[in-house]
C-alpha positions as CSV (number, residue, x, y, z in Angstrom):
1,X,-23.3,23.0,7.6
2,X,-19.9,23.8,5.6
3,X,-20.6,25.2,1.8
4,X,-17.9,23.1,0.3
5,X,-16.4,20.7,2.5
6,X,-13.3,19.7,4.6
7,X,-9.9,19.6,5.5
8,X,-7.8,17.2,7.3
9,X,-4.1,18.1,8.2
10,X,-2.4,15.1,8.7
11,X,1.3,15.1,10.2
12,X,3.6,12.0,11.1
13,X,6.1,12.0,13.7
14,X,8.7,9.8,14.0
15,X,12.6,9.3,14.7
16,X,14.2,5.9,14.4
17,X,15.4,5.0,18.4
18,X,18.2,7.0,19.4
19,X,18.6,6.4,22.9
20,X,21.8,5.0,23.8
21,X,22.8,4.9,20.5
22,X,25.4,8.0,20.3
23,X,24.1,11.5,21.2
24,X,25.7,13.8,18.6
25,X,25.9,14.1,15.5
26,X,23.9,11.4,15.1
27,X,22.1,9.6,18.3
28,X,20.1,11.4,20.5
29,X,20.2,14.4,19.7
30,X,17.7,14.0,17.0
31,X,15.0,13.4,19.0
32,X,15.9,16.4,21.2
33,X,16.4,18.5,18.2
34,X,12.6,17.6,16.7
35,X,11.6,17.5,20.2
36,X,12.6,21.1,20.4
37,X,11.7,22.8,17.3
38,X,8.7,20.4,16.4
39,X,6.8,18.0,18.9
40,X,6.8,21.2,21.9
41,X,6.0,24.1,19.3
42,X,3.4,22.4,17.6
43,X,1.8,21.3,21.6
44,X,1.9,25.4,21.9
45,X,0.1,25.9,18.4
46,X,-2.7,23.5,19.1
47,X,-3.3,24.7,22.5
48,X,-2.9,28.4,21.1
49,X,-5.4,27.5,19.0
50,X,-8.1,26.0,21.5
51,X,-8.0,28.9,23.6
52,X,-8.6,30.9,21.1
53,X,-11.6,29.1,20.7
54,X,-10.6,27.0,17.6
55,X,-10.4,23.9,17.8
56,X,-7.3,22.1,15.6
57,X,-9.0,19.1,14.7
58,X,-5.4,18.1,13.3
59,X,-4.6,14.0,12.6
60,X,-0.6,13.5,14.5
61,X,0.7,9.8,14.0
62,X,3.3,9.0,17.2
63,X,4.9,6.4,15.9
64,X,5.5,3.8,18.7
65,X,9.1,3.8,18.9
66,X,8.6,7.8,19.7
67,X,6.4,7.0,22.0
68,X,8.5,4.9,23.9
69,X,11.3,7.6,23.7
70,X,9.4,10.2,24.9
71,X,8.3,8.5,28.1
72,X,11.7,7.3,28.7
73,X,12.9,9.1,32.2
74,X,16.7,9.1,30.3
75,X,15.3,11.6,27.4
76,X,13.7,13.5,29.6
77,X,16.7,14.6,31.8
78,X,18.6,14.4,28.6
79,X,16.2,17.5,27.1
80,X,16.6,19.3,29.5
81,X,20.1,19.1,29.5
82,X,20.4,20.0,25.9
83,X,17.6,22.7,26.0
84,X,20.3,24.6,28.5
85,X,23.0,23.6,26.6
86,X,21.6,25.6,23.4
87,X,21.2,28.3,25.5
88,X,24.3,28.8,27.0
89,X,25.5,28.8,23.4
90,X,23.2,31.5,22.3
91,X,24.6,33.7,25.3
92,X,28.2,32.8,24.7
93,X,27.1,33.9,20.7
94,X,25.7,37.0,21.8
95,X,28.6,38.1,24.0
96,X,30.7,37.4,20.7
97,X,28.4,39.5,18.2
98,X,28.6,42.2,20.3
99,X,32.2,42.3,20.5
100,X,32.8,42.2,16.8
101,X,30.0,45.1,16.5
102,X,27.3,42.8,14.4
103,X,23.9,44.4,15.9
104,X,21.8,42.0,13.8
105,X,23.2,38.9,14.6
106,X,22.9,39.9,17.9
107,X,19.2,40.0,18.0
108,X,19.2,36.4,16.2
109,X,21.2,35.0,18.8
110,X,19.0,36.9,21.4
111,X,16.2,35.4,19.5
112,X,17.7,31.8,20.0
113,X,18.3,32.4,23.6
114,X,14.7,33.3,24.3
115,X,13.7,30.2,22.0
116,X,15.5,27.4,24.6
117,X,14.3,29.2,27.7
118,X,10.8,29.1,26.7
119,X,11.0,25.7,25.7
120,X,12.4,24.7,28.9
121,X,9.6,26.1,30.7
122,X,7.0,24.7,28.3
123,X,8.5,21.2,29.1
124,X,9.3,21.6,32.6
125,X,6.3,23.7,33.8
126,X,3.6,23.7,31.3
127,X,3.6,20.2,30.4
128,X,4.7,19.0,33.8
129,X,8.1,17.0,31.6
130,X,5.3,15.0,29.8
131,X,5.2,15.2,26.3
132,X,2.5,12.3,25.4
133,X,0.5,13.3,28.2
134,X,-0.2,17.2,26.7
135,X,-0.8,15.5,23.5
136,X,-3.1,13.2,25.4
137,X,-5.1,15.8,26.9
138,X,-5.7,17.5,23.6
139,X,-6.8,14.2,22.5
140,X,-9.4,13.4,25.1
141,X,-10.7,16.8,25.0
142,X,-11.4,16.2,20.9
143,X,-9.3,18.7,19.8
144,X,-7.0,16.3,17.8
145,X,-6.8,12.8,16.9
146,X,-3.8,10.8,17.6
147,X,-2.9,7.8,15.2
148,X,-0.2,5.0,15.6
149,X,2.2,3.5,12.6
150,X,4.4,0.4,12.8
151,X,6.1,-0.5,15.8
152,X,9.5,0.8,14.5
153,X,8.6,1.8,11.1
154,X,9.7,-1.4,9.2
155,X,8.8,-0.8,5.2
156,X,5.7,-3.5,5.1
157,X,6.0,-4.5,1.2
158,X,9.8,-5.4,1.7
159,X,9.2,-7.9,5.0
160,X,9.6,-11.2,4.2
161,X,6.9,-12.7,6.7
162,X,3.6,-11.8,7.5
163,X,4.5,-13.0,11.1
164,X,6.7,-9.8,11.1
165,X,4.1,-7.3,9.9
166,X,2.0,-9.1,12.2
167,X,4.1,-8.3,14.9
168,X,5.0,-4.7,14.0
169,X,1.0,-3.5,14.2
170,X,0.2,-5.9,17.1
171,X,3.0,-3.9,19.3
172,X,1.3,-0.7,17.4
173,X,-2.0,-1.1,19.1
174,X,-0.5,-2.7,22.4
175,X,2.1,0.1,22.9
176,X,-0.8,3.1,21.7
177,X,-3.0,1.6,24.6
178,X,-0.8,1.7,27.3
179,X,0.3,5.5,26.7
180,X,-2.7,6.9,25.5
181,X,-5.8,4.7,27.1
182,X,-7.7,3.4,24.2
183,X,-7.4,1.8,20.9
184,X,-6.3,3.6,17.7
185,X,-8.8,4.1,14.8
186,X,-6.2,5.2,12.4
187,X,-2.5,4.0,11.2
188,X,0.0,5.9,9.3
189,X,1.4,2.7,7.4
190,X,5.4,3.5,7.1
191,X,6.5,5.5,4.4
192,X,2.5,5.5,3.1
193,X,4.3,1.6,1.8
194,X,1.6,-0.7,0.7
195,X,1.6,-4.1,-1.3
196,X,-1.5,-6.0,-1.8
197,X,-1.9,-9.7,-1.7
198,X,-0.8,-12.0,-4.4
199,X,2.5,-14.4,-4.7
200,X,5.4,-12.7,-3.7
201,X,9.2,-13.5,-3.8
202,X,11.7,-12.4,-2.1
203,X,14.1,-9.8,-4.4
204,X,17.0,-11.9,-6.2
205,X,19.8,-9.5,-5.2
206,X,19.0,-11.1,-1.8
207,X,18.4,-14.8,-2.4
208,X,21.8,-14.7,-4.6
209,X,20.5,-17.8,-6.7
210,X,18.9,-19.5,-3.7
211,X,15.3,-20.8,-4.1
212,X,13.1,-17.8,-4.0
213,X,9.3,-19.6,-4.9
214,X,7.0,-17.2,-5.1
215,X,4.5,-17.4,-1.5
216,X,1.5,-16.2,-1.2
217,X,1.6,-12.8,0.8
218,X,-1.9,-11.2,2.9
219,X,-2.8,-7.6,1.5
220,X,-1.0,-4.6,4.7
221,X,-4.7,-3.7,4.5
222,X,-5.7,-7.2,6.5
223,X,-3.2,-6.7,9.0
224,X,-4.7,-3.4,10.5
225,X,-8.2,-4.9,10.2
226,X,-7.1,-8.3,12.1
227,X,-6.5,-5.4,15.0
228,X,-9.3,-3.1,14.6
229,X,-7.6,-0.4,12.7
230,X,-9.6,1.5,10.6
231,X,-7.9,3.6,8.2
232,X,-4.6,4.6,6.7
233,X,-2.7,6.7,4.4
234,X,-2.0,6.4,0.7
235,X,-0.2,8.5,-2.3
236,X,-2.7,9.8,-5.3
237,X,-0.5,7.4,-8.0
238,X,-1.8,4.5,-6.0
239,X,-5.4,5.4,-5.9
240,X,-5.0,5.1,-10.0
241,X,-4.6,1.8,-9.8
242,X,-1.7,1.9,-11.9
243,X,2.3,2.6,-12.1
244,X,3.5,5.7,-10.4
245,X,5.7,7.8,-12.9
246,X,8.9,6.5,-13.4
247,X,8.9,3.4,-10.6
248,X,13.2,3.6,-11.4
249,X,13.3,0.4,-13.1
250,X,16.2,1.6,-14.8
251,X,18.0,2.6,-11.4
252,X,18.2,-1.0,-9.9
253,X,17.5,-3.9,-11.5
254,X,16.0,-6.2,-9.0
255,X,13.0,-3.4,-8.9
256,X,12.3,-4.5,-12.3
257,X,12.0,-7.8,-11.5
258,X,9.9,-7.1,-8.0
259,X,7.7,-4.6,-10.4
260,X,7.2,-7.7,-13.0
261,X,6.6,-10.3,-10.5
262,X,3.9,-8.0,-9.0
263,X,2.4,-6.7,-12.4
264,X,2.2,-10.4,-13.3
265,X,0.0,-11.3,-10.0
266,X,-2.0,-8.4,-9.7
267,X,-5.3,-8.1,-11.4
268,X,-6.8,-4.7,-10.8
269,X,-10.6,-4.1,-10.6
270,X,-12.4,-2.4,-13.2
271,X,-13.0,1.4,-12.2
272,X,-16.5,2.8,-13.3
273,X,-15.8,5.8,-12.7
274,X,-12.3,7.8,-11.8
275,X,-11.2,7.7,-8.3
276,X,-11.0,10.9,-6.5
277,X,-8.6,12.0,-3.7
278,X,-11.3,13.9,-2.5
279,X,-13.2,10.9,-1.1
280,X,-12.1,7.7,1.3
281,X,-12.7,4.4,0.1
282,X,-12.6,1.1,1.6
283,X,-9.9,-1.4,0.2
284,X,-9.6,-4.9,-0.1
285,X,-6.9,-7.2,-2.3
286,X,-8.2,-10.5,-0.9
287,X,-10.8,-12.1,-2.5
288,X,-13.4,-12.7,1.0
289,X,-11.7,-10.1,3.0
290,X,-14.2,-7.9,3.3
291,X,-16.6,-10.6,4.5
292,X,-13.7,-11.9,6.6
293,X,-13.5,-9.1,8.8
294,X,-13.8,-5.1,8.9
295,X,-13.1,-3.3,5.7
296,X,-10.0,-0.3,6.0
297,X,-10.3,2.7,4.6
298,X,-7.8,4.9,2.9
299,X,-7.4,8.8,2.6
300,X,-5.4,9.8,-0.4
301,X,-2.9,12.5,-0.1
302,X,-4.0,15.8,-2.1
303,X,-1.2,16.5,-4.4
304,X,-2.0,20.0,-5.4
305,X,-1.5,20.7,-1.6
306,X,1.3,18.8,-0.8
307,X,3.3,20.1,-4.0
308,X,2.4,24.1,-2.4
309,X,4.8,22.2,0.5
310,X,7.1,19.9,-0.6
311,X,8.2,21.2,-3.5
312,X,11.8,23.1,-3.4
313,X,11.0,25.0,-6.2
314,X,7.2,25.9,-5.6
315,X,7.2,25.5,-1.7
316,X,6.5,27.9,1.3
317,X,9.6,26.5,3.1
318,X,11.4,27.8,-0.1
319,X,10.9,31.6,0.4
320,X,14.1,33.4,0.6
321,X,13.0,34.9,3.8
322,X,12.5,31.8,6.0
323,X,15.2,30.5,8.1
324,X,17.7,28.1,5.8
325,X,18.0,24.7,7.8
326,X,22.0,23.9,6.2
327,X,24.2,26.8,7.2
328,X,25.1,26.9,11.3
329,X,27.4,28.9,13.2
330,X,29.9,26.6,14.8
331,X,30.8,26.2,18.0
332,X,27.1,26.9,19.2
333,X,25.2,24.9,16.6
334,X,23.2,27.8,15.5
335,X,21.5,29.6,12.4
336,X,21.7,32.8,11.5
337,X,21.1,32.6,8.0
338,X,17.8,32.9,5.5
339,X,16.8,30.9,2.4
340,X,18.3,34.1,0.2
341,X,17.3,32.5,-3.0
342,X,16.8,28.8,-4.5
343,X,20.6,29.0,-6.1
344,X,22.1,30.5,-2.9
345,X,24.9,28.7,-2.0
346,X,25.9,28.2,1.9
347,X,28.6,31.3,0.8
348,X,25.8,33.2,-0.5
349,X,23.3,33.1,2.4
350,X,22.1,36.3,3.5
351,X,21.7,37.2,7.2
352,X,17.6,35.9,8.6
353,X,15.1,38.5,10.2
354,X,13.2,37.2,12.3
355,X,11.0,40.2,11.6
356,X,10.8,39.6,7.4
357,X,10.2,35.9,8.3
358,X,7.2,35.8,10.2
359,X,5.8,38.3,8.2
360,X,5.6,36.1,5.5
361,X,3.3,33.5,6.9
362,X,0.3,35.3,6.6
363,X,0.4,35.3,3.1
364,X,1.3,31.9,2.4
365,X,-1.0,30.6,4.8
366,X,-3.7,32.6,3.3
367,X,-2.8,31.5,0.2
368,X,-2.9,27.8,1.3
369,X,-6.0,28.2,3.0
370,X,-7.7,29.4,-1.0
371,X,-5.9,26.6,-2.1
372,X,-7.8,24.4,0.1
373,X,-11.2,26.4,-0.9
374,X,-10.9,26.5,-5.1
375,X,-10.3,22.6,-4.9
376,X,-13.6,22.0,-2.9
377,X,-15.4,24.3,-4.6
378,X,-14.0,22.5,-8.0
379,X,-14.8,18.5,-6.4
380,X,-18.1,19.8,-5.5
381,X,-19.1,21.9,-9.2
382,X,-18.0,18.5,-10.4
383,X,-19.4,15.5,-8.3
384,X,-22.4,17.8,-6.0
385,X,-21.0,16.1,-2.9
386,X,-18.6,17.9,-0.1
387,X,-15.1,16.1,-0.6
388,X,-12.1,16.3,2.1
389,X,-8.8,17.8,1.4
390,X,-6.3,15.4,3.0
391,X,-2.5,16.8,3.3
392,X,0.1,14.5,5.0
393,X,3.4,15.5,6.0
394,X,6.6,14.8,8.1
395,X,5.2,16.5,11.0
396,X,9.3,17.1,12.0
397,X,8.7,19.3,8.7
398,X,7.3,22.0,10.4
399,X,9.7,23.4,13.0
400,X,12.8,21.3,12.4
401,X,13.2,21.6,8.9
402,X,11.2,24.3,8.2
403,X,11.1,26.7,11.3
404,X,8.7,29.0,10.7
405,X,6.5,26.3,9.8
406,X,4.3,25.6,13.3
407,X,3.4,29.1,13.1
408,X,2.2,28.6,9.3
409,X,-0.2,25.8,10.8
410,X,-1.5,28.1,13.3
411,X,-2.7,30.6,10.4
412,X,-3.9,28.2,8.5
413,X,-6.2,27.0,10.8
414,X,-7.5,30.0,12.0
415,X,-8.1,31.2,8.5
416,X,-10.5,28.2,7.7
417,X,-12.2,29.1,10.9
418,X,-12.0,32.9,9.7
419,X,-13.5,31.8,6.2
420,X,-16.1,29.4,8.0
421,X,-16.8,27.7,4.1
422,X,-14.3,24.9,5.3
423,X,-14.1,22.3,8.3
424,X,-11.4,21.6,9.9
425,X,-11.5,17.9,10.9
426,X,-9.5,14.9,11.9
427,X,-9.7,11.7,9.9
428,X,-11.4,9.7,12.7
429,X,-14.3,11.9,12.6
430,X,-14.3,12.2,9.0
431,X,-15.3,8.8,8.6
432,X,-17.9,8.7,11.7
433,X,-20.2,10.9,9.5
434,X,-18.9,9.5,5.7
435,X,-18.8,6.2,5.8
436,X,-17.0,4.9,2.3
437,X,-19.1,2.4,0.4
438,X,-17.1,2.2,-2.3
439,X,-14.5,-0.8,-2.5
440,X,-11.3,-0.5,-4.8
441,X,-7.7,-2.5,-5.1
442,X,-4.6,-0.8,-5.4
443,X,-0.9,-1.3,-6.6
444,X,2.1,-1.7,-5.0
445,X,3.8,1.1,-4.4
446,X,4.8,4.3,-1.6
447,X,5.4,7.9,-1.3
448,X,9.4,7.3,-1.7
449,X,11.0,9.0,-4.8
450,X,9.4,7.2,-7.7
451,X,6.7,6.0,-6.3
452,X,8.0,2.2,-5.8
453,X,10.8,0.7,-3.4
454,X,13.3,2.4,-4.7
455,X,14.8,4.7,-1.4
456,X,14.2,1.5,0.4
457,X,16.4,-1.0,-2.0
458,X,19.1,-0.3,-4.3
459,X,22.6,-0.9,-4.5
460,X,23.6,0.8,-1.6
461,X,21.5,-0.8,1.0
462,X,20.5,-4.1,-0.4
463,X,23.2,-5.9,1.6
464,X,20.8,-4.5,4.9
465,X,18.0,-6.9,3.4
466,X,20.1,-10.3,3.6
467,X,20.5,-9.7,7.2
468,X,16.8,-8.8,8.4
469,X,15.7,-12.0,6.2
470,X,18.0,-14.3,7.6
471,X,16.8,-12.6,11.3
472,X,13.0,-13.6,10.6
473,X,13.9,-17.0,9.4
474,X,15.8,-17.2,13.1
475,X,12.8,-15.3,14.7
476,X,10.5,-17.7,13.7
477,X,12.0,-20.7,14.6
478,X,12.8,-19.9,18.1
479,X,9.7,-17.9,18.7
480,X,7.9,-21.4,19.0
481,X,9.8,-21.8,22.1
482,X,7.9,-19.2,23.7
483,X,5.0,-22.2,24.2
484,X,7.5,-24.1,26.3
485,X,6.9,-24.4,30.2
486,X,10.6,-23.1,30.5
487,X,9.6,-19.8,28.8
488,X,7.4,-18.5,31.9
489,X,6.9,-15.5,33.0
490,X,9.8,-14.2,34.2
491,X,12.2,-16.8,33.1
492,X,15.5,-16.6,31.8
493,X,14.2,-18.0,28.3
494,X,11.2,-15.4,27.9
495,X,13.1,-12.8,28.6
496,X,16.0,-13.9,25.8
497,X,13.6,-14.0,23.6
498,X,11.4,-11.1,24.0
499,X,14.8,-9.2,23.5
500,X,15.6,-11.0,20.3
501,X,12.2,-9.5,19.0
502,X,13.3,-6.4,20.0
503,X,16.4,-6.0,18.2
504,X,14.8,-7.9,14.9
505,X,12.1,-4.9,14.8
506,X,14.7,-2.5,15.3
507,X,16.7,-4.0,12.6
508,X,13.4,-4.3,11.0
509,X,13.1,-0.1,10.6
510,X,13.4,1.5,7.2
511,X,14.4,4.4,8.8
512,X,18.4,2.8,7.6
513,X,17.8,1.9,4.1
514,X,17.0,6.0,3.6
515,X,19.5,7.2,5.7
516,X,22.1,4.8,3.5
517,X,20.3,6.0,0.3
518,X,20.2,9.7,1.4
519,X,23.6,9.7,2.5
520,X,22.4,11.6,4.9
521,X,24.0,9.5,7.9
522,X,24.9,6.2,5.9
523,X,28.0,5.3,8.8
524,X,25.5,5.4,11.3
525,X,22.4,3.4,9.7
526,X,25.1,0.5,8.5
527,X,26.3,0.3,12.0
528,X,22.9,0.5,13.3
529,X,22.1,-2.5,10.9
530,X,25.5,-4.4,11.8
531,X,24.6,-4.1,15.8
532,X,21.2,-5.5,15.9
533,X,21.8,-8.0,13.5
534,X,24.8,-9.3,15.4
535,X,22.9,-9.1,19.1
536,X,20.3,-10.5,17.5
537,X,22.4,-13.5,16.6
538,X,23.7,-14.2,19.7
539,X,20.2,-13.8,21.5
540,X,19.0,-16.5,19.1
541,X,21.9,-18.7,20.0
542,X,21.3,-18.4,23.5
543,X,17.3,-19.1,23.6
544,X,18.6,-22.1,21.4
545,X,21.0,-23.3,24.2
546,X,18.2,-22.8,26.9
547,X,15.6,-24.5,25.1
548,X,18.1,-27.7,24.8
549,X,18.5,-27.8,28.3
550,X,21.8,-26.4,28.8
551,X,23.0,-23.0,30.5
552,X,23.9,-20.1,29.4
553,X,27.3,-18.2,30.6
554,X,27.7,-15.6,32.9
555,X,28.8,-13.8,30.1
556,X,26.4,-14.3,28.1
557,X,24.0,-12.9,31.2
558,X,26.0,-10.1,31.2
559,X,25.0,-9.3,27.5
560,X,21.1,-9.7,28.0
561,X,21.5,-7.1,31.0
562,X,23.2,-4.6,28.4
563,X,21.3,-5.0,25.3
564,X,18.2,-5.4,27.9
565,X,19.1,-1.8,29.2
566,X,20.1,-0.4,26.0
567,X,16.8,-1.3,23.6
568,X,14.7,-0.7,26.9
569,X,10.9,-0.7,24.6
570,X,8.0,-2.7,24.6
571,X,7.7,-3.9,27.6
572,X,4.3,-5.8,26.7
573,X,6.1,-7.4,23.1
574,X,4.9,-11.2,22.3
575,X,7.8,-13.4,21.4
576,X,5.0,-16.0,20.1
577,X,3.7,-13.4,17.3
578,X,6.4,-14.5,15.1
579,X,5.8,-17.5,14.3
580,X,5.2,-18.5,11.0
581,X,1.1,-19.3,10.1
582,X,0.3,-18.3,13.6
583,X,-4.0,-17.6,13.6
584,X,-4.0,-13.5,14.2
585,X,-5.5,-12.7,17.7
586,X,-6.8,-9.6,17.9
587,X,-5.3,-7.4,20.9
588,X,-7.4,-4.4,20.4
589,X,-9.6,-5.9,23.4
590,X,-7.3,-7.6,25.5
């Protein structure tokens, strides 16, 4: 039995779809960069781990639109195309360095080259070119616990319908059971976004003076328990029950008004007692719900743990011997640089050791892992019971951006196994031996800067809003022509609109309104946005004409075959789950 209690390493992976969508510098290659530096090297730390006789027990969220890339037969010759491309540019680097005399940068670049040859031999050979499956395999031998998220990450609070978030965890269970075999038990709900039930409007700098009523809105928690979900993630501001600090009222002022007309509905419980992170609880925002159907869980993200991480002024990543992430060597792509210091410009960036890098991570995984320790030992001086340590990240954290960081993980598991006063364990599990009794409410809110919506809508990406509203309106009015005997299987009509679907839930993804808000690619997310909002358009104008009666043009078949073979995902999707008030089928057992 552990002395203190346990620990639960949560990571979330997921890219926006990419595939045939540009390749570089946006498109594509993302998902072959985190494919590279994350989703492979952390399949080589877990199975490291196990035989070395330790078990993981990490929680990894694939989010379904991942899932669907990395089964696609197009990524995986793409990979491998770019793992010998990255290559090749290490070699041509190293011929170069030597010429000019630099010794050390030769043995980065040497580094590099070894880096893409092993990876292509762990894809090709170890893993047989099947990503999901090694993860799979970990999974059904209990070494980790796979969750699923929203289809294609659409920010639940800011959807307009409940037929869409609906739709978005319906495909999340039906897409998680045809790659892994079984049901999910767990959902990481898109950017940790919640929004309990009350009367909700839509935000004004949308409606532009239309008629915005206020409609009553179902808690997200009722939509995962509608399909047998059991848990998901939260922030520690939301488990207060109250405002996060500074929601950025002052930064856009239709998040004032959303923050009012929420305040004004929402009547928190009365907490006995303060809410710990340390513990799960069940959560419910409908009055009956719990009676209704299964009660959800949440886990509460530790924020002592995640600060050691995140933080760019306290963080491991941070250390001005790690590998900086901004400075490449062009042509190649490359980096040959290290942190330096927190005020290092990309001029002042010192060459990176490999050596002085990974020497590192002992220490700061050791010092993670007594992190872990003095806050158990703390919960349980304080409450007598063994509490869990939950710590959620980006999972393309650790290898992408930070690239010593799958080793770090490695450490710190083996150190908890080392110290034997902590247990390592995966959510799931947590809860088959903890059941939570205990039911609270919680605020609106996420894990965005602020706390609130703010990432998600502001000034620069509001406009992206008016568009997926006016697409759900469309969505739900022609989704009631799936019931028509013209939408067989296999017709012309079906298959129009099980396309349209698709490119509303890819529209739908909120991986735009942060890439607009980041600046981090803002041209591409608004053209993202523009092109599914405008194929979208014309699929809904063509289900129309077919459901009148009348033909559609060759042309026009022309289009479905492209779009068709372009936003090739979710093959199983339900045109009929959009419709508005439509009773919620469960497909966990279908």
């Amino acid at each position: 039995m552990n002395k203190n209690g346990y620990f639960s390493l949560v990571l979330h992976s997921h890219l926006p779809y990419v595939l045939s969508h540009g390749t570089w510098p946006h498109g594509s290659d993302w998902l072959n960069e985190a494919s590279s530096e994350t989703y492979v090297p952390l399949l080589n730390v877990f199975n490291r781990l196990v035989s070395e006789g330790m078990s993981p027990k990490v929680t990894i969220g694939l989010s379904p639109v991942l899932t669907e890339m990395l089964a696609s037969d197009d990524f995986k010759s793409e990979y491998k195309g770019y793992l010998n491309q990255n290559k090749e540019a290490a070699e041509a680097d190293i011929a170069e360095f030597k010429r000019l005399g630099e010794t050390h940068m030769v043995g980065v670049a040497e580094m590099w080259r070894n880096f893409y040859t092993k990876n292509y031999e762990d894809f090709t050979v170890k893993y047989g070119e099947n990503i999901l499956g090694a993860y799979k395999e970990l999974q059904d031998a209990g070494h980790i616990e796979i969750i699923t998220c929203g289809a294609t990450h659409g920010y639940f609070p800011l959807l307009s319908k409940d037929s869409s978030l609906t739709a978005q965890v319906k495909q999340a269970v039906l897409s998680y059971k045809r790659h892994f075999g079984k049901a999910p038990k767990g959902m990481w709900v898109p950017e940790c976004a919640y929004r309990p039930s009350y009367e909700w409007s839509k935000p004004p700098v949308v409606t532009k003076g239309e008629d915005s009523a206020p409609y009553y809105r179902k808690g997200v928690e009722e939509f995962l328990s509608e399909e047998g979900l059991k848990y998901f993630f939260i922030d520690s501001h939301l488990l207060k029950g109250g405002e996060a600090v500074g929601v950025y009222h002052d930064r856009f002022d239709d998040l004032k008004i959303l923050w009012d007309n929420f305040s004004e509905n929402y009547k928190p419980d009365v907490v006995s007692s303060e809410r710990s992170p340390y513990k799960p609880y069940l959560v419910n925002s409908s009055l009956g719900s719990v009676e209704r159907s299964e009660p959800v869980a949440i886990f509460t993200r530790d924020p002592e743990t995640g600060l050691q991480v995140w933080s760019g002024e306290w963080g491991y990543p941070g250390d001005g011997n790690y590998l900086d992430f901004h400075k490449k060597r062009f042509p190649g792509g490359h980096k040959y640089w290290k942190v330096t210091s927190r005020d290092a410009d990309l001029a002042d960036k010192e060459p990176y050791s490999p050596e002085d890098a990974f020497a590192r991570i002992p220490e700061n995984a050791a010092h993670f892992k007594d992190l872990i320790k003095k806050i158990l030992f703390e919960n349980k001086e304080k409450t007598g019971e063994a509490g869990i340590v939950t710590s959620p990240y980006d999972a393309e954290l650790f290898g992408h951006w930070w690239f010593e960081g799958p080793e770090w993980i490695y450490y710190v598991i083996k150190n908890l196994y080392l110290d034997g006063d902590i247990e390592p364990i995966t959510a799931g599990e947590y809860l088959d031996i903890n059941t939570p009794k205990e039911v609270v409410s919680l605020p609106e809110g996420s894990w965005g800067e602020g706390g609130y919506h703010w990432i998600w809508l502001n000034e620069f990406n509001s406009w992206t809003w008016k568009h997926i509203y006016e697409a759900e309106d469309e969505m739900a009015e022609i989704a009631t022509f799936a019931s028509l005997p013209e939408a067989s299987d296999g017709s012309e009509l079906l298959e129009v609109l099980k396309q349209a679907a698709r490119e509303l839930m890819l529209l739908q993804s909120s991986d735009w309104q942060f890439l607009i808000s980041t600046r981090a690619a803002a041209d591409y997310a608004e053209m993202r946005v523009a092109r599914h909002f405008e194929d979208f358009k014309r699929l809904a104008s063509m289900a129309k004409k077919i459901a009148s009666g009348s033909d559609i043009t060759g042309e026009d078949r022309n289009f479905l075959n492209l779009v068709q073979k372009r936003d090739d995902i979710f093959p199983d999707i339900d045109p009929s789950w959009f419709e508005d008030f439509k009773s919620s089928k469960s497909v966990v057992n279908e």
